[in-house]
C-alpha positions as CSV (number, residue, x, y, z in Angstrom):
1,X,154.7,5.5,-36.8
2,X,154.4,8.8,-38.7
3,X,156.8,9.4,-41.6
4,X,159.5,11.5,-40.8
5,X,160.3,14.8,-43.0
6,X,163.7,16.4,-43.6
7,X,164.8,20.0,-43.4
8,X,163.9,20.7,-47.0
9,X,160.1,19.6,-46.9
10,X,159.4,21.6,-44.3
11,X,161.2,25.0,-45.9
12,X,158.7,23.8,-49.6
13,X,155.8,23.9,-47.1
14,X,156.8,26.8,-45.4
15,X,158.2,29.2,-48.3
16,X,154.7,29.5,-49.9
17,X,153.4,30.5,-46.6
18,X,153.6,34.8,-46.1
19,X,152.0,34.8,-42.2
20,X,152.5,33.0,-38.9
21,X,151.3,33.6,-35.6
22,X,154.2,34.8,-33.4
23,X,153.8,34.1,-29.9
24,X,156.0,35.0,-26.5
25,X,155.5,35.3,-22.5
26,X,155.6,38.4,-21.0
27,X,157.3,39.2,-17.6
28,X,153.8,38.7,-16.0
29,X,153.3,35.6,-17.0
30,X,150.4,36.5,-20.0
31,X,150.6,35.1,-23.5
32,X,151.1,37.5,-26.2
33,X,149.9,36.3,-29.8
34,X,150.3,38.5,-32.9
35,X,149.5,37.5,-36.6
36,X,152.5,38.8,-38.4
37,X,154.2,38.0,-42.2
38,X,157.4,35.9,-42.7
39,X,160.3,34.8,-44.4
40,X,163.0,32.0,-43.7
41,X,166.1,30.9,-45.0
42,X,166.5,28.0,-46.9
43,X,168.3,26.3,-44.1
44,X,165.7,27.1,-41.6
45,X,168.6,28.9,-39.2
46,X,166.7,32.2,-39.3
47,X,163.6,33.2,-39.5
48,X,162.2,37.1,-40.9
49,X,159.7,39.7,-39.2
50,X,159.1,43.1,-39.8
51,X,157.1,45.1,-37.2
52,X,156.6,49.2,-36.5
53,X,159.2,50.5,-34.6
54,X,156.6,52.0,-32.1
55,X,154.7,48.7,-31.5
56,X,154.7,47.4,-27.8
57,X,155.5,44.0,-28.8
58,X,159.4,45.0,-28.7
59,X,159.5,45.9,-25.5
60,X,158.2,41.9,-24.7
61,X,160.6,41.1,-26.7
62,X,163.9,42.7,-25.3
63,X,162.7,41.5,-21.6
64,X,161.5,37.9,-23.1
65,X,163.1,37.3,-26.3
66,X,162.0,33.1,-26.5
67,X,159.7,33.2,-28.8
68,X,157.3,30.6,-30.5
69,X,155.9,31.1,-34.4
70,X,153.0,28.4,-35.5
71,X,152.5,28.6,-38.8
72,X,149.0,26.4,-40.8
73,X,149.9,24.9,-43.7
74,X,148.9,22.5,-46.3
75,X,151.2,20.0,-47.2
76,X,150.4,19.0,-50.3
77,X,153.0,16.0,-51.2
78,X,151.4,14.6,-47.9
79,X,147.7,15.8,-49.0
80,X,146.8,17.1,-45.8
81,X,146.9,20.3,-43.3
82,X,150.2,20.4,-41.2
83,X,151.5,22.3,-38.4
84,X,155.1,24.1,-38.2
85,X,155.9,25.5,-35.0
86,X,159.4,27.2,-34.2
87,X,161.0,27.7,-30.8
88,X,163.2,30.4,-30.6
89,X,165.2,33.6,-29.8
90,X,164.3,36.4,-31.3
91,X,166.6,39.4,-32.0
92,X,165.7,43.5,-33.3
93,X,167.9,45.0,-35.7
94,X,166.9,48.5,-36.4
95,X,169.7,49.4,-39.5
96,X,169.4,47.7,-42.6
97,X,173.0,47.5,-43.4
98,X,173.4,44.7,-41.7
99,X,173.9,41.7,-44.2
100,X,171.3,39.7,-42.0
101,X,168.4,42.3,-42.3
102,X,169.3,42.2,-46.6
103,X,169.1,38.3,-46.7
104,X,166.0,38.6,-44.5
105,X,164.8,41.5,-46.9
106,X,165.3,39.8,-49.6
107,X,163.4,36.5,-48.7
108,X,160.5,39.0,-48.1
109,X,160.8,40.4,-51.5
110,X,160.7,36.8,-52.7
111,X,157.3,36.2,-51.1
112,X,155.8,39.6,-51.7
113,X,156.2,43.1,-53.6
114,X,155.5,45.3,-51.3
115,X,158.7,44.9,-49.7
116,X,160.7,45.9,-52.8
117,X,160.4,49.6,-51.9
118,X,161.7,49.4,-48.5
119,X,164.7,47.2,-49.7
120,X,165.2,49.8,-52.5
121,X,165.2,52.8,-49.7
122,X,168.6,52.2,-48.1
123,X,167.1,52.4,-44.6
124,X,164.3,50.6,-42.6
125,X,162.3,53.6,-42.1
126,X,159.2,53.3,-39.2
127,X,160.2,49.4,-39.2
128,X,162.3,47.2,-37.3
129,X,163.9,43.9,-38.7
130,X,163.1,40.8,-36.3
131,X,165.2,37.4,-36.6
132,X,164.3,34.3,-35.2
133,X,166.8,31.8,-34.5
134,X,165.3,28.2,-34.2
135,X,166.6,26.2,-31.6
136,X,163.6,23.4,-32.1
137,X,161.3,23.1,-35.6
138,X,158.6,20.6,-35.4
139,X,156.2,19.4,-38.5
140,X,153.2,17.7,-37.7
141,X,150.8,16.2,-40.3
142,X,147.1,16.7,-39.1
143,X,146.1,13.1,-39.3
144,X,149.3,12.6,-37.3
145,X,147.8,15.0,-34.4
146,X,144.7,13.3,-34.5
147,X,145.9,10.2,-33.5
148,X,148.6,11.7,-31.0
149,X,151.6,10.5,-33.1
150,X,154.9,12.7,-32.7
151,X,156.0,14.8,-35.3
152,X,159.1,15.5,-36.9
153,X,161.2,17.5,-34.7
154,X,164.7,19.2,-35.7
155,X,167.2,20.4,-33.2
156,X,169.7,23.3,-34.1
């Protein structure tokens, strides 16, 4: 049986980790995937995405917001490649005076720079603020999958 993980070994492996692939249904039944950059709280209750305001993924979202985000990873105190995926509804905020949207801002700015000057701007400009709450997290270690063991699965 695969060791199990706790809630803080999977935010170590997941807070040095900037993209995921974000992934949702659409009314017609189709699978929409989309590379995007991310951030998540300590706690793992909400997750961070910024997208243009004008993309068409937003439109999925509001008529589908479940949502699934798979991120690669390697985790190293295991020494191998794991497998993070997030279930999920996903909400759009499109002010950034919400306290959510600064916390979210703020664990952007942690992983990158580049976010410093929108935080700074007072307003979220062509973006919109995207935040994923989990209801399911599950970890699994690639030898794990290999050998079709389960891996570590949270509930919220």
């Amino acid at each position: 049986m695969p060791p199990k993980y706790d809630a803080d070994f999977i935010w170590r492996t997941l807070k040095d980790n900037r993209y995921c692939i974000l992934s949702n249904n659409t009314k017609d039944g189709t699978i929409n995937m989309r590379v995007m950059a991310f951030a998540c709280s300590q706690d793992l209750h909400k997750f961070y995405l910024l997208t243009l305001k004008t993309s068409a993924k937003l439109t999925d979202f509001l008529k589908k917001p479940d949502v699934s985000l798979l991120v690669f990873s390697t985790a190293k105190e295991v020494g191998d490649y794991s497998q993070i995926a997030v279930k999920g509804k996903i909400s759009i905020h499109r002010e950034i005076d919400s306290e959510l949207v600064k916390a979210g801002l703020h664990r952007f700015a942690e992983k990158t720079g580049m976010i410093g000057a929108l935080l700074n701007s007072g307003n979220l400009g062509d973006y919109v603020f995207l935040i994923l709450e989990p209801k399911e997290i599950t970890l699994s270690v690639y030898i794990d999958i290999l050998h079709n063991l389960p891996g570590t699965t949270i509930k919220f």
